[in-house]
C-alpha positions as CSV (number, residue, x, y, z in Angstrom):
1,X,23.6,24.8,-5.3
2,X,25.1,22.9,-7.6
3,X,22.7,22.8,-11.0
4,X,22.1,19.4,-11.1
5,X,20.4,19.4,-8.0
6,X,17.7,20.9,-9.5
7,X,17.3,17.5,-11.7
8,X,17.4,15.6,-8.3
9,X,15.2,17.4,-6.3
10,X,12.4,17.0,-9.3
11,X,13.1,13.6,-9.1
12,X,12.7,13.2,-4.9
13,X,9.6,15.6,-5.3
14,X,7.8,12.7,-6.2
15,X,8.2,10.3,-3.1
16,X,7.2,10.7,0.7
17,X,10.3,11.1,2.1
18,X,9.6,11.9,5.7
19,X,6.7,8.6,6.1
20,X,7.5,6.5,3.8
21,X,11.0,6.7,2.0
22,X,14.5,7.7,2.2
23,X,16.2,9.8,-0.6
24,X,18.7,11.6,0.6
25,X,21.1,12.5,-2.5
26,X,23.0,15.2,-3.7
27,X,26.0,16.2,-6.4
28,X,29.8,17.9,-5.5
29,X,32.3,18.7,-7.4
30,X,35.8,16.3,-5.8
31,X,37.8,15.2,-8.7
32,X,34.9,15.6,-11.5
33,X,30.6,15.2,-10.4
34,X,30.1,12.7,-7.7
35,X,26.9,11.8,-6.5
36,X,26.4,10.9,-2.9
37,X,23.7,10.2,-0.1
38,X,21.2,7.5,0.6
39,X,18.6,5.7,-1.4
40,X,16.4,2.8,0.2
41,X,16.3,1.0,-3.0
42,X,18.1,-0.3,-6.1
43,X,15.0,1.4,-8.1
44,X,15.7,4.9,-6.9
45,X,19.2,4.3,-7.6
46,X,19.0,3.5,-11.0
47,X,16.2,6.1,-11.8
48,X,19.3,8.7,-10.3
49,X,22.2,7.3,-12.4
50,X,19.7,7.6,-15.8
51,X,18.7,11.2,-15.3
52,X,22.6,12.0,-14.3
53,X,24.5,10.0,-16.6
54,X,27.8,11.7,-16.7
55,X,28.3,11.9,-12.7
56,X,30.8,9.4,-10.5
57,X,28.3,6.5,-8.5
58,X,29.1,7.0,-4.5
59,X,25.4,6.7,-2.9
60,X,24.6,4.2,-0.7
61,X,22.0,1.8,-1.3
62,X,20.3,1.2,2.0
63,X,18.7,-2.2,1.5
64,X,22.0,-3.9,0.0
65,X,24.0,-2.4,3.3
66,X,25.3,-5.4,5.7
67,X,23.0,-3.6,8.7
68,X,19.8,-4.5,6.4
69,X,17.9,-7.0,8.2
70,X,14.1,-7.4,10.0
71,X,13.0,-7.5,13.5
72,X,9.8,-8.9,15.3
73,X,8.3,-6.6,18.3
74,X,8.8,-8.0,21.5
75,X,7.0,-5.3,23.4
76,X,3.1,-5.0,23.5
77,X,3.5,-1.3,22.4
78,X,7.1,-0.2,21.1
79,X,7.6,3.8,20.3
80,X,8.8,4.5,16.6
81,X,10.3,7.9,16.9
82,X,11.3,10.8,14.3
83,X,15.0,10.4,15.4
84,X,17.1,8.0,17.6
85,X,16.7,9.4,20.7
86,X,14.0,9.4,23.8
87,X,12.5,12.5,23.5
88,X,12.1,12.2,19.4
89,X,8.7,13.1,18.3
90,X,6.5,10.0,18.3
91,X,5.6,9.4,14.7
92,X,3.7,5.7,15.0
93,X,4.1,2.8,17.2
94,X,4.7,-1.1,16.5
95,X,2.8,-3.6,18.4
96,X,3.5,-7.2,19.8
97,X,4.5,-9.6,17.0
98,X,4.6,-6.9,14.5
99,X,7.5,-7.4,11.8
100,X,9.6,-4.8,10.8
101,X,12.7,-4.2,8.3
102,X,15.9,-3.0,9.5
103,X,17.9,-0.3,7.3
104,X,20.5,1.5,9.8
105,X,21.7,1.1,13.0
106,X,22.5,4.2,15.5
107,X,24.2,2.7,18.6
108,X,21.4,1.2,20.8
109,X,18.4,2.5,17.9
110,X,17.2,0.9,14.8
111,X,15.9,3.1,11.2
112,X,13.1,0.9,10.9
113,X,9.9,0.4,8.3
114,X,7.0,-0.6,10.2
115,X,4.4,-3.2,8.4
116,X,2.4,-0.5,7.1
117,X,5.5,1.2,5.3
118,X,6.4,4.2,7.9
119,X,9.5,5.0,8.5
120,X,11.1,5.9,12.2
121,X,13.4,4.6,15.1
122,X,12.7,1.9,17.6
123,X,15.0,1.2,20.2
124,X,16.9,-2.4,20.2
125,X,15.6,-4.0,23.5
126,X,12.2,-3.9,21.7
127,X,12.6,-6.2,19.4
128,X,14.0,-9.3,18.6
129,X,16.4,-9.1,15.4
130,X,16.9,-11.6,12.7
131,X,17.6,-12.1,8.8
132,X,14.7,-13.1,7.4
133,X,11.2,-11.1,7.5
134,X,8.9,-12.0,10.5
135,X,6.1,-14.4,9.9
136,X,5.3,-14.0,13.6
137,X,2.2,-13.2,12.6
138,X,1.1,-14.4,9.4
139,X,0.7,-17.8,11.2
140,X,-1.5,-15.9,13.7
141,X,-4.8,-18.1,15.0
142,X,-6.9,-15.5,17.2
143,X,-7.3,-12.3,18.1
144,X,-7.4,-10.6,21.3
145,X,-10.7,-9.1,21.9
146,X,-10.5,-7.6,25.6
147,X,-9.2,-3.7,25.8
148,X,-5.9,-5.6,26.8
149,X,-4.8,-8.7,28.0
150,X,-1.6,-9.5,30.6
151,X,0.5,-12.0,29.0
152,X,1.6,-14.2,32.1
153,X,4.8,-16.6,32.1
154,X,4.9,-20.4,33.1
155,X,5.6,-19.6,36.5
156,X,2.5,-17.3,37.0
157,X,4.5,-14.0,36.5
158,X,3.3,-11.1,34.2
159,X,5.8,-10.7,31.8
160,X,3.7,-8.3,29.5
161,X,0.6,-6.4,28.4
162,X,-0.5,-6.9,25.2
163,X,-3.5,-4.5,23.9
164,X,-6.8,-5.0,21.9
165,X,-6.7,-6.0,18.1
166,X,-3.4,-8.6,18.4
167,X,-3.0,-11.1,16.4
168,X,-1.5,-14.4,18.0
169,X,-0.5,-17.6,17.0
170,X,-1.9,-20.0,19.9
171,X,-0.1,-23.1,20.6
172,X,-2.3,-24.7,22.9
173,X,-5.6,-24.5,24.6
174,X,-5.7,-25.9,28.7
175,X,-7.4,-25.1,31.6
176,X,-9.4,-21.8,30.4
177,X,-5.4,-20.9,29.0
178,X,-4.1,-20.2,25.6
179,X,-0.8,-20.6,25.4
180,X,2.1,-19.1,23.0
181,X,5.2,-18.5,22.3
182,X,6.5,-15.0,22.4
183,X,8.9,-13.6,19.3
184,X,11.9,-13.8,21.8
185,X,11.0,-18.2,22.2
186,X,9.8,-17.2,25.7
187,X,6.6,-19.5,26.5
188,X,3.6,-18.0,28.0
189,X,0.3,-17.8,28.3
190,X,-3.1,-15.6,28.8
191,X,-6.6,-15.9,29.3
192,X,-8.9,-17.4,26.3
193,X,-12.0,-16.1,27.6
194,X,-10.8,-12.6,25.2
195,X,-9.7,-14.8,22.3
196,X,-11.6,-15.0,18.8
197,X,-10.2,-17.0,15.8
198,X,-9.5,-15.0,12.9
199,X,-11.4,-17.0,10.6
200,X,-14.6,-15.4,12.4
201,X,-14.0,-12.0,11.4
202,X,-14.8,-10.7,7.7
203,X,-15.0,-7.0,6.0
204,X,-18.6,-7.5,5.1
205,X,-21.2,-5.7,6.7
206,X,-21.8,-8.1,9.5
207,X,-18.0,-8.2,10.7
208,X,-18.3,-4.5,10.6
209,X,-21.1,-4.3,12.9
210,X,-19.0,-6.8,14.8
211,X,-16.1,-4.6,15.1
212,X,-18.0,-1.3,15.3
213,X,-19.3,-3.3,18.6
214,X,-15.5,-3.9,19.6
215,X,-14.4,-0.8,19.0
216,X,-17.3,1.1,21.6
217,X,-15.4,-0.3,24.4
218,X,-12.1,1.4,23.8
219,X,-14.5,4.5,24.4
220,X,-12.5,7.0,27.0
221,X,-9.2,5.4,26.0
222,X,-6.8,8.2,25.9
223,X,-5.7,10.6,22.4
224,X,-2.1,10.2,22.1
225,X,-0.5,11.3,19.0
226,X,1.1,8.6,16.9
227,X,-0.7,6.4,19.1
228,X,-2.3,2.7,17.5
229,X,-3.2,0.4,20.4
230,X,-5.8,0.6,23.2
231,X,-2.8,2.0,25.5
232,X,-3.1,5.2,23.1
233,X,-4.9,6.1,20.3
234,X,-4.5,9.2,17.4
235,X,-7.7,9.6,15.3
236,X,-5.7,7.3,11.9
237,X,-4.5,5.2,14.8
238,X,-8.2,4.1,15.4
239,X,-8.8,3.9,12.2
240,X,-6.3,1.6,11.2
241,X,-6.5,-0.6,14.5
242,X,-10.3,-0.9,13.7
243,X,-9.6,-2.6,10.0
244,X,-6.7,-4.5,10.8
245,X,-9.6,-6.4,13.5
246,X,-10.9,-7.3,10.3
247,X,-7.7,-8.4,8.6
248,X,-7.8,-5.4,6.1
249,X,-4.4,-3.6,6.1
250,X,-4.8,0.7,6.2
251,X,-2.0,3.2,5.3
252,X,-1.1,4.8,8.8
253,X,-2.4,8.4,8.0
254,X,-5.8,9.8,7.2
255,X,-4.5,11.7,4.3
256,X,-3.1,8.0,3.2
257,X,-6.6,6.1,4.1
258,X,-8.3,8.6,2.5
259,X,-7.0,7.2,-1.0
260,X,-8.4,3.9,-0.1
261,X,-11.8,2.1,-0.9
262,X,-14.5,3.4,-2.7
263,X,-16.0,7.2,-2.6
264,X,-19.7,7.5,-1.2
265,X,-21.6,10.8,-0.7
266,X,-22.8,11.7,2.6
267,X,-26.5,10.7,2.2
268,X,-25.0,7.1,1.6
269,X,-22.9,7.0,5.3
270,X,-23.5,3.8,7.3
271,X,-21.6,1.8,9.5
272,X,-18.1,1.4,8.9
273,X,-17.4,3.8,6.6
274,X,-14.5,6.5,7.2
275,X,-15.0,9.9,7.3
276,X,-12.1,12.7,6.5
277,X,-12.3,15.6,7.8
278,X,-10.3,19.3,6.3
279,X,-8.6,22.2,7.4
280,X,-7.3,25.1,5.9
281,X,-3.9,26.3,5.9
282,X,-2.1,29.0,4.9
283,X,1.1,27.9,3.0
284,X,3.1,31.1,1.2
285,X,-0.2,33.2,0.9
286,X,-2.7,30.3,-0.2
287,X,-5.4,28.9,1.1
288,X,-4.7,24.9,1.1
289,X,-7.0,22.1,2.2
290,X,-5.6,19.8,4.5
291,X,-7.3,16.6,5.8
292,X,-6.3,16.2,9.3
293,X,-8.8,13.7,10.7
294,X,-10.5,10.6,10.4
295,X,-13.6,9.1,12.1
296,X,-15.6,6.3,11.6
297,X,-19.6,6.2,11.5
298,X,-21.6,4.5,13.5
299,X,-24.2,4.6,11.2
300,X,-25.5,7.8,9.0
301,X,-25.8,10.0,12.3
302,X,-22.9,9.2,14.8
303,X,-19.2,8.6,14.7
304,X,-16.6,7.4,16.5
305,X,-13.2,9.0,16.7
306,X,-9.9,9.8,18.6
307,X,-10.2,13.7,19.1
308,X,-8.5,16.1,20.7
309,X,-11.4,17.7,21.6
310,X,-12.4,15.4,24.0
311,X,-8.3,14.0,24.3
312,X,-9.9,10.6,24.7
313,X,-12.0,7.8,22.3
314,X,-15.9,9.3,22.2
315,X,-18.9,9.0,20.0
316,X,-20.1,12.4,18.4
317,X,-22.9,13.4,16.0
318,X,-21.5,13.7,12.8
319,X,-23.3,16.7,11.7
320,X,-22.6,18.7,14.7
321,X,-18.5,18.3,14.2
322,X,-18.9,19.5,10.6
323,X,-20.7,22.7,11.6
324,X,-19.9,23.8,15.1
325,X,-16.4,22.5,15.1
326,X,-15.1,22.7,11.3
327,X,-17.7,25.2,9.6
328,X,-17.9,27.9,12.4
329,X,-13.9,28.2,12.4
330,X,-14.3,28.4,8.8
331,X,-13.1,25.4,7.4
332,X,-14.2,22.6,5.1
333,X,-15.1,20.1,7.6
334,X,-16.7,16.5,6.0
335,X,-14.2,16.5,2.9
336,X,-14.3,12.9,2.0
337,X,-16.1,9.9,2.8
338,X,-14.7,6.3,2.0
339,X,-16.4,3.2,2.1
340,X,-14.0,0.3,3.0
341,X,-16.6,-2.8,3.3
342,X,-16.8,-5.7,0.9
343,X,-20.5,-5.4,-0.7
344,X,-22.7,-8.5,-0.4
């Protein structure tokens, strides 16, 4: 290794580079130092070329490559995958409408940075690419309320299936119909009867119990890892789904969410508020804790989470988890508790 890698890697320690980041640099010797790879940004770039003064400049600034551009999901679910192929882990998904930034192309696959920051690859039919960044929907009007709604075309024809939580910008209301456009310019509609405006939801404690409400009918929807719609849900899928009714924008991760809002202690657990739950693991001969779920209360004695336990959406007492499931395999369990609500 060459030894200024060492001032590098110290450097790259500092970001996420598999979620939320790429940093992919390194020095050679070709005709004096060189310094090559991949940064996302101008920032990381500079910070580079001011610890390594004396080196040759060849890395490649993602964002200021000619394949840097955005997208707008066309799909009502979309796959964001580890690598550019099919059978890539499944690190996320995008959703209908959802914007997203473009930094590489791989033949028929996009590098891609969801809304909420992730990084992963989507494959091009899915979207709908263009220059600027989507405002598909910051103009959005309503929200779908139903566990999923078909999206039918002019004709009468299905043409999609878009799930619980969306956000859509409504053109027109007729005949029990709300109609839109999709990202794509195709016109459509679908039933208003599971439409809400946005303007009646709110983080306070009564859009809460609103959403809490919401949320116990997506009860028996199916655990899918890296799932975030009512087609699929992980536990921070749920999570984040759940806020985002409310307008309020989570990281994608529990370990993320768990940095968010405001620390309560367990005797103070009501409605709304997200619970974090930790493992231990043993990484080179220590004991490290890990948070590795999230669940939100129902109120100060039941929860509801995306589990693997029960592989589906289901309401458990939050005691019992801590100690039959966490505790008696002997870890941590209940490890943090964050309260996301706007106080009255």
């Amino acid at each position: 290794m060459h030894p200024l890698q060492t001032t590098i890697d110290q450097y790259a320690a500092q970001f996420d580079r598999r979620r939320m980041t790429i940093l992919a640099a390194h020095v050679e010797e070709d005709n004096g130092t060189v310094l090559r790879g991949r940064v996302l940004d101008r920032s990381q770039h500079t910070a580079l070329l001011a610890l390594l003064p004396n080196v040759r400049d060849e890395l490649i600034v993602l964002r200021e490559q000619p394949e840097h551009g955005f997208a707008t999901v066309g799909f009502g679910v979309l796959d964001v995958r580890w690598q550019a192929t099919r059978d890539s882990e499944l690190v996320t998904e995008a959703s209908f409408g959802e914007g997203l930034e473009v930094i590489a192309h791989d033949q028929q696959w996009l590098n891609v940075i969801t809304s909420d920051g992730y990084l992963g690859w989507v494959h091009r039919n899915g979207v709908v690419l263009h220059e600027q960044p989507s405002d598909y929907r910051n103009a959005a009007t309503h929200v779908i309320t139903s566990r999923w709604l078909p999206l039918f075309g002019l004709e009468g024809e299905q043409i999609g299936l878009l799930p619980w939580g969306i956000r859509l910008k409504i053109d027109e209301f007729r005949d029990g119909k709300a109609f839109i456009s999709t990202p794509a310019g195709v016109p459509g509609w679908l039933e208003a009867d599971s439409l809400t405006p946005v303007d009646d939801f709110s983080a306070d404690q009564s859009g809460i119990d609103d959403m809490l409400r919401a949320v116990r009918q997506l009860i028996g929807v199916p655990y899918l890892w890296g799932g975030t719609t009512s087609f699929g849900f992980d536990c921070s899928g749920l999570a984040q789904a759940a806020y985002r009714w409310l307008g309020v924008q989570l990281p994608r991760d529990a370990d993320q969410q768990s940095q968010i809002g405001h620390l309560i202690s367990r005797e103070e657990v009501g409605a709304g508020d997200l619970l974090f739950w930790g493992v231990l693991r043993n990484i080179e001969d220590y004991r490290h804790e890990r948070i590795n779920h999230v669940s939100i209360a129902l109120d100060n004695e039941w929860m509801i989470h995306a589990n693997q336990r029960n592989w589906s959406i289901s309401l458990d007492r939050i005691d019992e988890v801590h100690q039959q499931v966490y505790q008696a395999q002997g870890n941590p369990g209940l490890v943090v508790i964050r309260r996301i609500r706007e106080e009255q």
